[in-house]
DOPATOR-984727 format. One record per residue: chain; x, y, z of N, C-alpha, C in turn. Coordinates in steps of 0.1 Angstrom, whole numbers, plus 5000, padded with zeros to 4 digits. Layout:
<nodes>
NODE kette n_c1 n_c2 n_c3 ca_c1 ca_c2 ca_c3 c_c1 c_c2 c_c3
NODE     A    X    Y    Z     X     Y     Z    X    Y    Z
...
</nodes>
This chain:
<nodes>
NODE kette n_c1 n_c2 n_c3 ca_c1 ca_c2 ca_c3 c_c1 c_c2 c_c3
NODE     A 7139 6160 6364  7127  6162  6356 7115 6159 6364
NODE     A 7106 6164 6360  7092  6165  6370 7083 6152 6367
NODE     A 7081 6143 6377  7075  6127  6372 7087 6119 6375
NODE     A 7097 6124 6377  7108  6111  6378 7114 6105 6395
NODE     A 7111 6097 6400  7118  6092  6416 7129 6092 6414
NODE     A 7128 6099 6432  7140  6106  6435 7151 6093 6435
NODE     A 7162 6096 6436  7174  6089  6435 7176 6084 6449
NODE     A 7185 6072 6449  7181  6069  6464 7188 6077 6476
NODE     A 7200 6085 6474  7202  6094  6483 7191 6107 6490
NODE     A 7186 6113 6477  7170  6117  6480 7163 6113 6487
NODE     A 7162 6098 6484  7147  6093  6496 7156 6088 6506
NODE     A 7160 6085 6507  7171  6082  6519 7165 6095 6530
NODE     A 7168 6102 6524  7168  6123  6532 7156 6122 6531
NODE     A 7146 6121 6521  7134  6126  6528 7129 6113 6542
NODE     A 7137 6101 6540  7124  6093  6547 7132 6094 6563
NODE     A 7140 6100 6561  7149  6103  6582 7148 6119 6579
NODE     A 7133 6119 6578  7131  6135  6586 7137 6139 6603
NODE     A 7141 6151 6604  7149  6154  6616 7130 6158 6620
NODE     A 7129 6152 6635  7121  6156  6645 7127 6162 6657
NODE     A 7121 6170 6663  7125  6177  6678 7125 6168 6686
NODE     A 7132 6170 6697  7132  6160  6710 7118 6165 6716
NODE     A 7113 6155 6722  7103  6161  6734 7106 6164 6749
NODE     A 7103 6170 6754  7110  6176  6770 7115 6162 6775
NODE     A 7106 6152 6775  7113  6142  6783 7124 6136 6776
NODE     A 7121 6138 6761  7139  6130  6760 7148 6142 6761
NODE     A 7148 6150 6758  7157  6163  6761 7163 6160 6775
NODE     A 7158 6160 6785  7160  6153  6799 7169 6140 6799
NODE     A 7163 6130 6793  7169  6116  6792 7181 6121 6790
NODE     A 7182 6123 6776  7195  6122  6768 7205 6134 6778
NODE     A 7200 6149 6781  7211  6160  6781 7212 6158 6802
NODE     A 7205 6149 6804  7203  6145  6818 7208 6134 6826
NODE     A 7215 6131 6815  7220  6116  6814 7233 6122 6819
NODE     A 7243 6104 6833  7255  6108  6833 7265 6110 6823
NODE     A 7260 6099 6808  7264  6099  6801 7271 6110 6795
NODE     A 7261 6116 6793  7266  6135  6786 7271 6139 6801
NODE     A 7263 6141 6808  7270  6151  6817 7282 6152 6818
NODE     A 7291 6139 6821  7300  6135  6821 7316 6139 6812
NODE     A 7309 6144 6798  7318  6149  6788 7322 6162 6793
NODE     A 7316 6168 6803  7321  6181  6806 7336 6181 6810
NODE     A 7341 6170 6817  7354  6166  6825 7363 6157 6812
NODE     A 7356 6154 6806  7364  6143  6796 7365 6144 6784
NODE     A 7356 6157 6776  7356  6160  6762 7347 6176 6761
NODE     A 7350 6184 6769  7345  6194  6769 7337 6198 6757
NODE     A 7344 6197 6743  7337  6202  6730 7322 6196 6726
NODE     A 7323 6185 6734  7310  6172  6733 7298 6180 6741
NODE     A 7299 6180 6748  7290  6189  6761 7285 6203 6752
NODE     A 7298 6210 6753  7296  6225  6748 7286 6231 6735
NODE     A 7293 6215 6727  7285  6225  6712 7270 6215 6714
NODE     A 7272 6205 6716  7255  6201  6724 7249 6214 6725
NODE     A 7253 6220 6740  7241  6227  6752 7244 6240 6740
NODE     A 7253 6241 6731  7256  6255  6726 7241 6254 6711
NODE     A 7235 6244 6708  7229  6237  6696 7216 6242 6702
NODE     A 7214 6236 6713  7200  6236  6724 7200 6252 6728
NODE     A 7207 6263 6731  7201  6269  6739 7209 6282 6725
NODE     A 7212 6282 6718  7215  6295  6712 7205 6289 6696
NODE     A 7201 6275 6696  7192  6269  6683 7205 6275 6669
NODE     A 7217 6275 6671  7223  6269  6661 7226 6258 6654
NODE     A 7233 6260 6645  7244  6249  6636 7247 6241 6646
NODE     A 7252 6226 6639  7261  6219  6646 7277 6228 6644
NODE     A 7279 6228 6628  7288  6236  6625 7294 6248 6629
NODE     A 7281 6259 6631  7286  6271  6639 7289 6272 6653
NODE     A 7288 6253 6660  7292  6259  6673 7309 6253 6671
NODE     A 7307 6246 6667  7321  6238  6665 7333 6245 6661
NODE     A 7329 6255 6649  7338  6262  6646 7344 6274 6654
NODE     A 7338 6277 6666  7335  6290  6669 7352 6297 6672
NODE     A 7357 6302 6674  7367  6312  6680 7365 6321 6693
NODE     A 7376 6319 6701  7374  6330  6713 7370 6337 6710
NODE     A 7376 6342 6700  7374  6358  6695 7356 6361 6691
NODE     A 7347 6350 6689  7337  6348  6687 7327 6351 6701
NODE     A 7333 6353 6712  7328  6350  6723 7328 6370 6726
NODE     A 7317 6381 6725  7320  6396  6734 7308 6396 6736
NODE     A 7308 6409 6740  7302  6413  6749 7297 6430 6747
NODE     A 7288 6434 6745  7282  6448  6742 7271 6451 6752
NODE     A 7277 6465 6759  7263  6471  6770 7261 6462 6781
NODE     A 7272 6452 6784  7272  6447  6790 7260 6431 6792
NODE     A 7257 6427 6779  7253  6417  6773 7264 6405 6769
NODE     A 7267 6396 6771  7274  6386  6766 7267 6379 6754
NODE     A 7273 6383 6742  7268  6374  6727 7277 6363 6721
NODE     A 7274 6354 6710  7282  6348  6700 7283 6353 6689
NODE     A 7292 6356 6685  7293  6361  6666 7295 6348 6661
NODE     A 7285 6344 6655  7282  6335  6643 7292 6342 6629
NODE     A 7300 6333 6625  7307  6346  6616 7314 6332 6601
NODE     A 7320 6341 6599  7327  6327  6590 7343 6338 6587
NODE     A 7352 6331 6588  7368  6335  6587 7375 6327 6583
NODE     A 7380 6326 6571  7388  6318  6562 7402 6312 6568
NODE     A 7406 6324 6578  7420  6320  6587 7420 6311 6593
NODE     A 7402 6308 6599  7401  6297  6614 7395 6290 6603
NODE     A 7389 6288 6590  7385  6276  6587 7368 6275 6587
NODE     A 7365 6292 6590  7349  6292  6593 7343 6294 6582
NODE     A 7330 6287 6581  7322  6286  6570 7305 6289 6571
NODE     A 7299 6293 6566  7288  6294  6568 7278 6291 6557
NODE     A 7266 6291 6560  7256  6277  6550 7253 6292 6539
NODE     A 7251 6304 6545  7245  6315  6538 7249 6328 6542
NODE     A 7250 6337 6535  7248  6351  6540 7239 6354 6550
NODE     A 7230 6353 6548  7217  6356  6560 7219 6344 6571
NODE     A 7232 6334 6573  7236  6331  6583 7245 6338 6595
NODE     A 7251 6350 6593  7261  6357  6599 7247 6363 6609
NODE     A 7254 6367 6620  7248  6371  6631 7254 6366 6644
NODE     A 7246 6376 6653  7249  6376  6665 7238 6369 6675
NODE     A 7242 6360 6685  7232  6353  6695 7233 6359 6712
NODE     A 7227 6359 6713  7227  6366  6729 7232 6350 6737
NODE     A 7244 6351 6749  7246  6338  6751 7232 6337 6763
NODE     A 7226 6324 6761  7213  6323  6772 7221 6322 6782
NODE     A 7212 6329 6797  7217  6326  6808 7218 6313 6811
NODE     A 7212 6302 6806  7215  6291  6812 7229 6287 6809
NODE     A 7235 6291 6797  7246  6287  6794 7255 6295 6805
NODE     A 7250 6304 6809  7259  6312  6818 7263 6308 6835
NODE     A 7248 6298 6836  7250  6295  6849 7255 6279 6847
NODE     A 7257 6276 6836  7261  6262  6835 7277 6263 6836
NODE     A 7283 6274 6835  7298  6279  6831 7299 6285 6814
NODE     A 7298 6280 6808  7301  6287  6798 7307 6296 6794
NODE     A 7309 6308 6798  7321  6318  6799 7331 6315 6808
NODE     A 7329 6308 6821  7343  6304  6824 7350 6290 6816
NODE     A 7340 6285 6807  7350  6273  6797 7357 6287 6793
NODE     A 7350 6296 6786  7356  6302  6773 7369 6310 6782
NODE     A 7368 6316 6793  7380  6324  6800 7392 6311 6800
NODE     A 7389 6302 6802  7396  6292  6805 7409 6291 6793
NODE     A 7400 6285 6784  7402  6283  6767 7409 6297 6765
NODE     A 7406 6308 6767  7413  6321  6765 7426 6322 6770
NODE     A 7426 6320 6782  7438  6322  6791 7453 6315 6785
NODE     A 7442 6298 6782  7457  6287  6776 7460 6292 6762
NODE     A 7457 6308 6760  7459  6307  6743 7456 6299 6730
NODE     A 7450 6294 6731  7438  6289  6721 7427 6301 6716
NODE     A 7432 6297 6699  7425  6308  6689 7408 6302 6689
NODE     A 7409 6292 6693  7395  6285  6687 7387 6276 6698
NODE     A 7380 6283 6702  7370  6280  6713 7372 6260 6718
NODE     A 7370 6255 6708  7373  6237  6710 7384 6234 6702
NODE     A 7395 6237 6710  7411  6235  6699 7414 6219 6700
NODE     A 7406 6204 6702  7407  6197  6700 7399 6193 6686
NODE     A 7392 6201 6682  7384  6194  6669 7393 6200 6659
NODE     A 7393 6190 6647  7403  6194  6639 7390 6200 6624
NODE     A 7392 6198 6615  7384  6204  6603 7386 6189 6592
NODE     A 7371 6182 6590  7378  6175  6584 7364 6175 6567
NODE     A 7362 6167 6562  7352  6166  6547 7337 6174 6551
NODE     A 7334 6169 6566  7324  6173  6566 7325 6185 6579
NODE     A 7333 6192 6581  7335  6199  6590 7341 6197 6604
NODE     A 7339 6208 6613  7345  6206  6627 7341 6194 6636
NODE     A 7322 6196 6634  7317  6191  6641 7312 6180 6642
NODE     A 7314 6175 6628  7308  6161  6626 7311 6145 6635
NODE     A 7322 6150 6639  7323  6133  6648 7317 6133 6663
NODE     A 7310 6152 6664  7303  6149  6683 7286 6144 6675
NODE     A 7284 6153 6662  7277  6145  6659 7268 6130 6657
NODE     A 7280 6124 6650  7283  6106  6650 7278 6105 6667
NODE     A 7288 6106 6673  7290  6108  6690 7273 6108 6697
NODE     A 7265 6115 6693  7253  6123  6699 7245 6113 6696
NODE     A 7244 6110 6681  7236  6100  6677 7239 6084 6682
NODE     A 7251 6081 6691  7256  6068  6697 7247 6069 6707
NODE     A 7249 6080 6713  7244  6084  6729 7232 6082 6730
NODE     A 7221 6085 6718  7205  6087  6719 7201 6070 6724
NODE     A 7207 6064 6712  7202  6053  6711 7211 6045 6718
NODE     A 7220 6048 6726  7225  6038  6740 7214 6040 6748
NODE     A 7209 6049 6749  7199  6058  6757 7190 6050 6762
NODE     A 7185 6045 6748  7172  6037  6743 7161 6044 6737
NODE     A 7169 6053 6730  7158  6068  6719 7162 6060 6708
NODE     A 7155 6050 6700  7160  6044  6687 7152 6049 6673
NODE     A 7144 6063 6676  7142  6068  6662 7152 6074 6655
NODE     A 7155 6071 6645  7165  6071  6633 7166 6087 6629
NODE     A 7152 6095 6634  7151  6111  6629 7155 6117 6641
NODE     A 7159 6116 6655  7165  6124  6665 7179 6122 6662
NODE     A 7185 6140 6661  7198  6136  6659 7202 6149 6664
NODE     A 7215 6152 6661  7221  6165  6671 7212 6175 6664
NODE     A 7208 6177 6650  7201  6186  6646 7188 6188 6650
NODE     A 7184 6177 6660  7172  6180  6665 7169 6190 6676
NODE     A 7178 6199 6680  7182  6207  6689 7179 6216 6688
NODE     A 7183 6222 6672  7179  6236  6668 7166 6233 6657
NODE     A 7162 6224 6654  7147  6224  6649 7138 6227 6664
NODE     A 7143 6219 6679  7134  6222  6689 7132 6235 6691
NODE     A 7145 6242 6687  7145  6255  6697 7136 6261 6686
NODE     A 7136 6260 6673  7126  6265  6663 7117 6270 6668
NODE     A 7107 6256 6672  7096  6251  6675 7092 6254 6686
NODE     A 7101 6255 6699  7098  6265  6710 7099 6278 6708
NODE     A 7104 6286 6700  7103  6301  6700 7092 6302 6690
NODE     A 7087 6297 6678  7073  6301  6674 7060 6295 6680
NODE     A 7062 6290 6687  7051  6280  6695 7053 6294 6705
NODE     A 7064 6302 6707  7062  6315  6717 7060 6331 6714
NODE     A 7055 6325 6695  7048  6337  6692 7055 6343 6683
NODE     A 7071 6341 6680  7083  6348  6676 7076 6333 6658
NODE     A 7079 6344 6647  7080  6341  6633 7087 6333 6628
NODE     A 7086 6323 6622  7098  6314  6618 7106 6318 6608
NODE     A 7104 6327 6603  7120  6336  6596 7126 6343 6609
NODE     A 7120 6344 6617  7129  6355  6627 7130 6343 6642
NODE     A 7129 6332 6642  7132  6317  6650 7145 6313 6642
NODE     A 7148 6314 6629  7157  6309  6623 7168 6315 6624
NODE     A 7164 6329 6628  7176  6339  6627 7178 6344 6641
NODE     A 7180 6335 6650  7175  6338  6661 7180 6353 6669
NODE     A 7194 6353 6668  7205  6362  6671 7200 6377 6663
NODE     A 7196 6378 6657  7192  6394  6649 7179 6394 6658
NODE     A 7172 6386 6663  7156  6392  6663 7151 6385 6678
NODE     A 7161 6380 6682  7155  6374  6697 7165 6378 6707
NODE     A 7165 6391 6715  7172  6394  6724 7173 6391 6738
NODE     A 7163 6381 6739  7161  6375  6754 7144 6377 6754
NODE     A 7139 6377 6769  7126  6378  6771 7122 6361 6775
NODE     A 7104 6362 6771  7097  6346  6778 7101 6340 6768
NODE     A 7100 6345 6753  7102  6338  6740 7116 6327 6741
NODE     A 7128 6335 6746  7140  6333  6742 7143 6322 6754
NODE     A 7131 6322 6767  7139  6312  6777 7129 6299 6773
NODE     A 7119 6303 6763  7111  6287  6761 7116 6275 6751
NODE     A 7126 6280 6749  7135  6276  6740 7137 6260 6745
NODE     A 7141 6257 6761  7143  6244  6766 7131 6245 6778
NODE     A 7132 6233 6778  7120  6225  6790 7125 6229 6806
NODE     A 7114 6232 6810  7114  6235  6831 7122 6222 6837
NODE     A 7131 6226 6839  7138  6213  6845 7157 6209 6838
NODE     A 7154 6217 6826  7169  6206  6819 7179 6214 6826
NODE     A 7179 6224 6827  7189  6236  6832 7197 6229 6845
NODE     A 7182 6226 6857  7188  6221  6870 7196 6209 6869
NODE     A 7191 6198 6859  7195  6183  6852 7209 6186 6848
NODE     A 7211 6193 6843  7226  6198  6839 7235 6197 6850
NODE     A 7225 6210 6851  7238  6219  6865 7241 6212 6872
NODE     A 7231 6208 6881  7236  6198  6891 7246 6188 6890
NODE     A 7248 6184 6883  7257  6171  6879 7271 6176 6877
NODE     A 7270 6185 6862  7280  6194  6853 7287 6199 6865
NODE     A 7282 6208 6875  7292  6218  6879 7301 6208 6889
NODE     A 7300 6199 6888  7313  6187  6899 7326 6192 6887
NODE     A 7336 6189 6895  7347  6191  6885 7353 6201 6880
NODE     A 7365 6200 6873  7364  6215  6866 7364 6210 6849
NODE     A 7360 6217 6840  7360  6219  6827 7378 6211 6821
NODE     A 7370 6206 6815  7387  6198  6805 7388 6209 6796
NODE     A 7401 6213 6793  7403  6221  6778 7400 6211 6764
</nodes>
């Protein structure tokens, strides 16, 4: 009823508003040996991360994804954001379904060779170590993410894995692109300057460099 304070789960949520990273923590945190590191030792940790940051999805829709989730049209590599009752996929909304172009950076980071990888060992589901649990696939790299900030020494309470796809928000309308068509990013952002402002000059190299030692853990 209208006049009445909110209950404390309510203010709880309004008062840890999610904020964007700023380039230099983006760096810290996704630059860090710490993360880098999961590429060799928890692949799904890394993946649905850099997959959050550079496609500005779900935590959920990266987590849940499926091989079968991973084609390719005209010679474009995309993600079908999808939802499938067989694998366990869910989506927040109808006007959630769509398709994302995968960013080159995810391309030069490996990312299609995790996914050939993951294909080859027959695995239906892109990160076949996450199981499905109350709150979904993805919720414990979440927990996980939010350890990492604040090992880091990032101790605001509103950076959290969801701050990834609020940044990418915020870099694609800061590049001119609508915030109904920033949210939907995969129907209305094909690539171009819009689609690469998405992350800061520099995280790509910060990655790579480190990341490509090794090979990819399943």
């Amino acid at each position: 009823m209208k006049g009445l304070a909110p209950n404390k789960k309510q203010a709880k949520k309004q008062s840890l508003r999610i904020r964007p990273f700023t380039d230099a923590e983006l760096l810290q945190v996704l630059g860090s040996p710490k993360f880098i590191s999961q590429r060799d030792t928890n692949a799904a940790r890394y993946w649905v991360c850099l997959l959050c940051l550079f496609t500005v999805c779900r935590r959920e829709e990266a987590g849940q994804l499926a091989v079968a989730d991973i084609q390719e049209e005209k010679g474009i590599p995309f993600i079908r954001i999808n939802d499938d009752e067989k694998l366990g996929q869910t989506l927040k909304n109808e006007g959630s379904r769509r398709r994302v172009p995968v960013h080159s950076s995810l391309i030069q980071l490996g990312f299609l060779d995790y996914v050939k990888k993951i294909k080859d060992a027959g695995h239906l589901r892109l990160f076949p170590k996450l199981t499905k649990s109350n709150n979904g696939y993805a919720d414990p790299i979440g927990k996980w993410f939010g350890r990492l900030v604040t090992d880091l020494g990032l101790t605001d309470p509103t950076l959290v894995l969801h701050s990834l796809r609020h940044g990418g928000i915020s870099k694609l309308t800061g590049a001119g692109v609508s915030p109904g068509r920033a949210r939907s990013v995969g129907r209305a952002c094909g690539g171009g300057s819009a689609w690469s402002n998405v992350c800061p000059s520099g995280l790509v190299t910060a990655v790579f460099v480190a990341g490509r030692v090794g090979e990819t853990a399943v």
